[in-house]
KEFI-441079 format. One record per residue (C-alpha): residue number from 1; residue in three letters; y, x, z. Coordinates in nm, 2 decimals. Example, Ala and Ser with C-alpha at 12.3 -4.5 7.8 and 13.67 -1.06 7.14 Angstrom:
BEGIN
R     i    aa        y        x        z
R     1   ALA    -0.45     1.23     0.78
R     2   SER    -0.11     1.37     0.71
This chain:
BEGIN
R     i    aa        y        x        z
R     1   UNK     0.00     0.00     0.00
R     2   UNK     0.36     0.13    -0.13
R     3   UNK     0.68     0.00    -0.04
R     4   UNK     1.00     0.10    -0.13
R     5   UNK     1.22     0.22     0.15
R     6   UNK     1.53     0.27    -0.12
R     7   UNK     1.79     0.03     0.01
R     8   UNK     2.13     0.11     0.06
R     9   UNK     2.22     0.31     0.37
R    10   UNK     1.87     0.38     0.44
R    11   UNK     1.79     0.59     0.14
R    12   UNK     1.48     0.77     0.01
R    13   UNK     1.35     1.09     0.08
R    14   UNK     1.11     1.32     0.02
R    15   UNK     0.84     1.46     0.24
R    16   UNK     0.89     1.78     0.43
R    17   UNK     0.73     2.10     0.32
R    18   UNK     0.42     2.18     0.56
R    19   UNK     0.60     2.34     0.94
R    20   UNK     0.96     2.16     0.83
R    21   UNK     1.13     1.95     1.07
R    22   UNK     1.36     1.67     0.91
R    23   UNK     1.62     1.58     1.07
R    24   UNK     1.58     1.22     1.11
R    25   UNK     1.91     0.95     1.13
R    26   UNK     1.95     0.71     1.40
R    27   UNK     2.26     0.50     1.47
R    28   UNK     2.47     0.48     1.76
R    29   UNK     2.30     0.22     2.00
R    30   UNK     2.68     0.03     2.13
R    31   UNK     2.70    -0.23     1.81
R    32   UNK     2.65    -0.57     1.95
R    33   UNK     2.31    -0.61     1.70
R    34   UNK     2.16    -0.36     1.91
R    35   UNK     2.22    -0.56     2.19
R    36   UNK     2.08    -0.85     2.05
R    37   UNK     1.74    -0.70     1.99
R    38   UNK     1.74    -0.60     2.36
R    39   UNK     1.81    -0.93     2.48
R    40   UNK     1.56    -1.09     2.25
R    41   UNK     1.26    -0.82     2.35
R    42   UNK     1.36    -0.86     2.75
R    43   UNK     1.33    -1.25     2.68
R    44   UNK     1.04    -1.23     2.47
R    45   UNK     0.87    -0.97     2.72
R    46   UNK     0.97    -1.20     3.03
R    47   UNK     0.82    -1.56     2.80
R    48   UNK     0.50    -1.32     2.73
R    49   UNK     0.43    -1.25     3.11
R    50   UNK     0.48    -1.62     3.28
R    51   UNK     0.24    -1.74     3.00
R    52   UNK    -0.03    -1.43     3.03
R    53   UNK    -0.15    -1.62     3.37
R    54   UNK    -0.34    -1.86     3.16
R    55   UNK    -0.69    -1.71     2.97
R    56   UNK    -0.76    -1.92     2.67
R    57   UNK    -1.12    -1.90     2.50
R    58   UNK    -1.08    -1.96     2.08
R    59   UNK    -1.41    -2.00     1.95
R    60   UNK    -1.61    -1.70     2.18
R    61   UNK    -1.27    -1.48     2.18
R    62   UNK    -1.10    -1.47     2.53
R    63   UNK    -0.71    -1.46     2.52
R    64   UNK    -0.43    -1.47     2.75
R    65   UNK    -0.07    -1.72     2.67
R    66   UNK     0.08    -1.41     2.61
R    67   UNK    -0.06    -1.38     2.24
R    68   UNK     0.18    -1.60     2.09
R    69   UNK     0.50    -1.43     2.18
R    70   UNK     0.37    -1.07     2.31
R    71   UNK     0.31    -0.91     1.96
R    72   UNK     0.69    -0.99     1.87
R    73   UNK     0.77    -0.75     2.13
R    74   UNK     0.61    -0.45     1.96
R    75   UNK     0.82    -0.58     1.64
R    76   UNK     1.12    -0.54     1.82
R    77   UNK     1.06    -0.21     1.97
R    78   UNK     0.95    -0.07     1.62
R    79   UNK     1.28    -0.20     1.47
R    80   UNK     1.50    -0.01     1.81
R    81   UNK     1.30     0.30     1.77
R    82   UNK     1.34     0.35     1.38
R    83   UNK     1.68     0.23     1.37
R    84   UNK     1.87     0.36     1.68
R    85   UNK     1.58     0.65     1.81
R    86   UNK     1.37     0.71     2.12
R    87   UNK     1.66     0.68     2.35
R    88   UNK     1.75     0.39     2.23
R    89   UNK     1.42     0.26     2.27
R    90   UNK     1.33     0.36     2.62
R    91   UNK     1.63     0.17     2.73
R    92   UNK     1.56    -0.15     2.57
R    93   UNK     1.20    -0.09     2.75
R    94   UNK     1.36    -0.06     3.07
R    95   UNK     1.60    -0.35     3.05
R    96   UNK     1.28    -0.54     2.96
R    97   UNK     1.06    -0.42     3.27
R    98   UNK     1.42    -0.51     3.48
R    99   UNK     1.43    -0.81     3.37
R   100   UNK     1.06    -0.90     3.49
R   101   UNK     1.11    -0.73     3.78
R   102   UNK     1.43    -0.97     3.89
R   103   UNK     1.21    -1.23     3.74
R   104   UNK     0.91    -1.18     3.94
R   105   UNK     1.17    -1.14     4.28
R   106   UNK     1.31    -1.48     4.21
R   107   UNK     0.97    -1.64     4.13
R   108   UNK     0.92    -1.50     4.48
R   109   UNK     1.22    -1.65     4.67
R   110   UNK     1.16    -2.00     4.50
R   111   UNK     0.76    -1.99     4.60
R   112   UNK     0.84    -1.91     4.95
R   113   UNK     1.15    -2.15     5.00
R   114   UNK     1.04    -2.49     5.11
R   115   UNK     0.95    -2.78     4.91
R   116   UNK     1.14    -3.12     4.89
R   117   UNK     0.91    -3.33     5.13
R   118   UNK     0.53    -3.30     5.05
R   119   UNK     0.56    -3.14     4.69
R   120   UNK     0.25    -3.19     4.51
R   121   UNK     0.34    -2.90     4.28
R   122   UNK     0.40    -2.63     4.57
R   123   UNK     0.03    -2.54     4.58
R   124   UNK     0.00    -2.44     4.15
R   125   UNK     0.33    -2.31     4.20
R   126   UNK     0.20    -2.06     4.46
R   127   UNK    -0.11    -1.98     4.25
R   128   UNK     0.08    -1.86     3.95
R   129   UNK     0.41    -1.72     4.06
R   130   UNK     0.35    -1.66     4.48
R   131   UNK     0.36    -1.25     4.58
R   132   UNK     0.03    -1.33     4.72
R   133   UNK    -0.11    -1.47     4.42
R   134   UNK    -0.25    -1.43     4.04
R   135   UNK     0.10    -1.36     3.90
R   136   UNK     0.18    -1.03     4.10
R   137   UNK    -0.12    -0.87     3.96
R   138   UNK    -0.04    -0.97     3.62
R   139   UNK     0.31    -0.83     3.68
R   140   UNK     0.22    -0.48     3.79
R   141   UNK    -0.07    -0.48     3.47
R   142   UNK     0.21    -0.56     3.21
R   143   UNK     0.46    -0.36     3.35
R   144   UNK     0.29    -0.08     3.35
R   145   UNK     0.09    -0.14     2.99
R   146   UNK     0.43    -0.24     2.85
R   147   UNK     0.57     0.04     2.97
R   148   UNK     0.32     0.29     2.82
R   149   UNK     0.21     0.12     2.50
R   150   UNK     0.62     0.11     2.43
R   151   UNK     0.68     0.46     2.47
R   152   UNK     0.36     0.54     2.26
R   153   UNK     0.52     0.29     2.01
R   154   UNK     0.86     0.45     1.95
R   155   UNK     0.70     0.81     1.95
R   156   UNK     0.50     0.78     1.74
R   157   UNK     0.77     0.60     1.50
R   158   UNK     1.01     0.85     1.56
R   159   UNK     0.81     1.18     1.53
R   160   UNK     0.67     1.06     1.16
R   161   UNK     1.00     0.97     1.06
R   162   UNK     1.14     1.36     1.20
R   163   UNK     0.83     1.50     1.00
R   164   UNK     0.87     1.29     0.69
R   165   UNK     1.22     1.16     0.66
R   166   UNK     1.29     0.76     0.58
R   167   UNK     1.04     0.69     0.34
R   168   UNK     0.70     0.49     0.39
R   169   UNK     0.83     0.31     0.69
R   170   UNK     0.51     0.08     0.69
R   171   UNK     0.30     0.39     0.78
R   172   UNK     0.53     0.44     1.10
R   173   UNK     0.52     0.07     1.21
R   174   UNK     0.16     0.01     1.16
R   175   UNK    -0.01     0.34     1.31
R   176   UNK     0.25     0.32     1.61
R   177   UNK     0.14    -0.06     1.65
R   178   UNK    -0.21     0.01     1.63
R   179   UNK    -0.17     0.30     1.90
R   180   UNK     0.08     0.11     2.10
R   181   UNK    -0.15    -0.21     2.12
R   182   UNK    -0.43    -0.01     2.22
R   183   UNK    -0.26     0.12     2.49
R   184   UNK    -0.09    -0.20     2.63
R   185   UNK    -0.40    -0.43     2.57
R   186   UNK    -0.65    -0.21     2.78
R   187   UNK    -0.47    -0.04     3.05
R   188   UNK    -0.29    -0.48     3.09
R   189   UNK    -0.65    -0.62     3.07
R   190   UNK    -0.84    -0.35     3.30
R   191   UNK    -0.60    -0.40     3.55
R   192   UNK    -0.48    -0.78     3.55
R   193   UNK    -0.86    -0.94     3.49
R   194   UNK    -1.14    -0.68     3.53
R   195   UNK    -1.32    -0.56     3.89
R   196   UNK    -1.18    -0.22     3.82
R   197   UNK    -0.88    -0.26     4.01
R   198   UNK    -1.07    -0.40     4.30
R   199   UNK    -1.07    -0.08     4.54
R   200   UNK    -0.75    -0.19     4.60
R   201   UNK    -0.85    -0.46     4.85
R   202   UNK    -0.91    -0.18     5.09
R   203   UNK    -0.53    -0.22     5.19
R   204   UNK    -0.43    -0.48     5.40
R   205   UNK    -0.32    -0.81     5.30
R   206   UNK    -0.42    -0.75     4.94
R   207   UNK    -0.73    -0.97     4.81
R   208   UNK    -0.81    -0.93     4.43
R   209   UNK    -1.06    -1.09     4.24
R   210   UNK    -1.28    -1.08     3.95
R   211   UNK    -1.10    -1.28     3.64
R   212   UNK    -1.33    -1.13     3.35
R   213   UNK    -1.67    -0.97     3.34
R   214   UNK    -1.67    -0.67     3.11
R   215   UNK    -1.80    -0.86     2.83
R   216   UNK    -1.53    -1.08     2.80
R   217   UNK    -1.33    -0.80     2.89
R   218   UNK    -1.47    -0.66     2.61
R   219   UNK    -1.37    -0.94     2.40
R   220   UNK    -1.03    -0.99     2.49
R   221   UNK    -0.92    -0.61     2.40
R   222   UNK    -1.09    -0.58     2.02
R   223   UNK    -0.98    -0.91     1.91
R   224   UNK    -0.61    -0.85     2.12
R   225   UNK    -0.55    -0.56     1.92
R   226   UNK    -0.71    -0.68     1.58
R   227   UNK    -0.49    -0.98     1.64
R   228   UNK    -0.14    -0.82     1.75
R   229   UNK    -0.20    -0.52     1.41
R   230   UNK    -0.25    -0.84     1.15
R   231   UNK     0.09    -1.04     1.28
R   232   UNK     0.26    -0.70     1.26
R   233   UNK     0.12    -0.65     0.89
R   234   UNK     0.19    -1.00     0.77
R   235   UNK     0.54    -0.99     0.92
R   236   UNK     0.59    -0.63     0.78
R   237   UNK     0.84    -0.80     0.49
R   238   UNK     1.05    -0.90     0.81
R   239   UNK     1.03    -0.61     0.99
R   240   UNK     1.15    -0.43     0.61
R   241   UNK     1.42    -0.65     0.60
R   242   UNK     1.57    -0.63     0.92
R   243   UNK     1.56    -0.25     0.94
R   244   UNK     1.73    -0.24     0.59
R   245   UNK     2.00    -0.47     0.66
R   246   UNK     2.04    -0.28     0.99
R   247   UNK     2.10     0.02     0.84
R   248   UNK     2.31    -0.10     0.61
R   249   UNK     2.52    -0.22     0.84
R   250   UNK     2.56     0.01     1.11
R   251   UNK     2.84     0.21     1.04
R   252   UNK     2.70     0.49     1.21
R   253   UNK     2.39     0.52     1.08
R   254   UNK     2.31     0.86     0.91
């Protein structure tokens, strides 16, 4: 698969001679469509996480609420990291796990506040967003697989564009999806469903519990990561567009 990476302000260029460096161009990350693809990652990110508490089973594969949303996040951390660079990147990253963090905290304070008389709803609400319940292990999983799958994601993006220059920009968004997903999709699962993080209940007041056996484990990372890659390859005309119009734009791009 070819695609042309020719449009104006991003420009073409040719590969670099074996043990050359290219100095790649980002643009300055203060342009207010910068901050709107932070904004729309943190909210995406924050959406992805309050719906991961529910496993879904389609036909055999196990899933979490997550998958409709989640993969959009890698989209939008693609775009950051080949547009404005790794800096760039790592911020929008940590403006994301900040935003889950405040989230979580006033989950927290509206779980632990009392209910109006005898609430019904009190009890599921505890269950999904209570500091003692399913939703704090979720939390620590994502933010730590978000966290690493990210950062492999925009190296990865960024070192093959400083080796090669701009062109083939599909190669850079689909190997650092396929090795970002990998990332984020086991270390999330293994720690938010499976009995590996289950030592932990050693320390006091914490009591985790089996949400997956391996198999389904097993399940929900191949056909995660199958499933996040093919909605970044079918929404690679988007992702081409964006960056192109981007760098079009920004004035201080290159």
């Amino acid at each position: 698969m070819t695609m042309s990476d020719s449009a104006p302000g991003q420009g073409s260029a040719p590969a670099a001679a074996p043990g050359e460096t290219r100095n790649a161009r980002f643009a300055h990350p203060g342009s207010q469509f910068y901050a709107v693809l932070v904004s729309l990652l943190a909210a995406f990110y924050l959406i992805s996480n309050i719906a991961a508490t529910k496993q879904m089973d389609f036909g055999g594969w196990v899933v979490d609420g997550g998958v409709f949303l989640f993969p959009l996040t890698y989209l939008l951390g693609g775009i950051i990291s080949e547009v404005y660079g790794f800096t760039a990147a790592l911020r929008a990253v940590l403006v994301g796990f900040a935003v889950m963090v405040i989230g979580a905290v006033v989950f927290g304070l509206v779980t632990a506040s009392p209910a109006l008389g005898d609430s019904h709803n009190q009890e599921a609400f505890e269950v999904l967003f209570g500091w003692d319940g399913v939703y704090v292990r979720i939390l620590a999983a994502s933010l730590i697989g978000f966290v690493l799958g990210q950062m492999m994601n925009s190296i990865i993006i960024v070192k093959i564009k400083q080796r090669f220059g701009e062109s083939n920009l599909w190669a850079r968004i689909m190997s650092s999806t396929v090795f970002g997903q990998t990332v984020d999709t086991f270390v999330f699962g293994l720690l938010a469903f499976t009995a590996f993080p289950l030592f932990l209940n050693a320390l006091p007041g914490v009591d985790l519990f089996v949400m997956m056996s391996w198999t389904e484990f097993g399940s929900y990372f191949v056909f995660g990561v199958i499933y996040k890659c093919l909605v970044e390859w079918l929404l690679l005309p988007v992702t081409y567009a964006v960056v192109r119009t981007l760098k079009r734009r920004e004035p201080t791009y290159g």
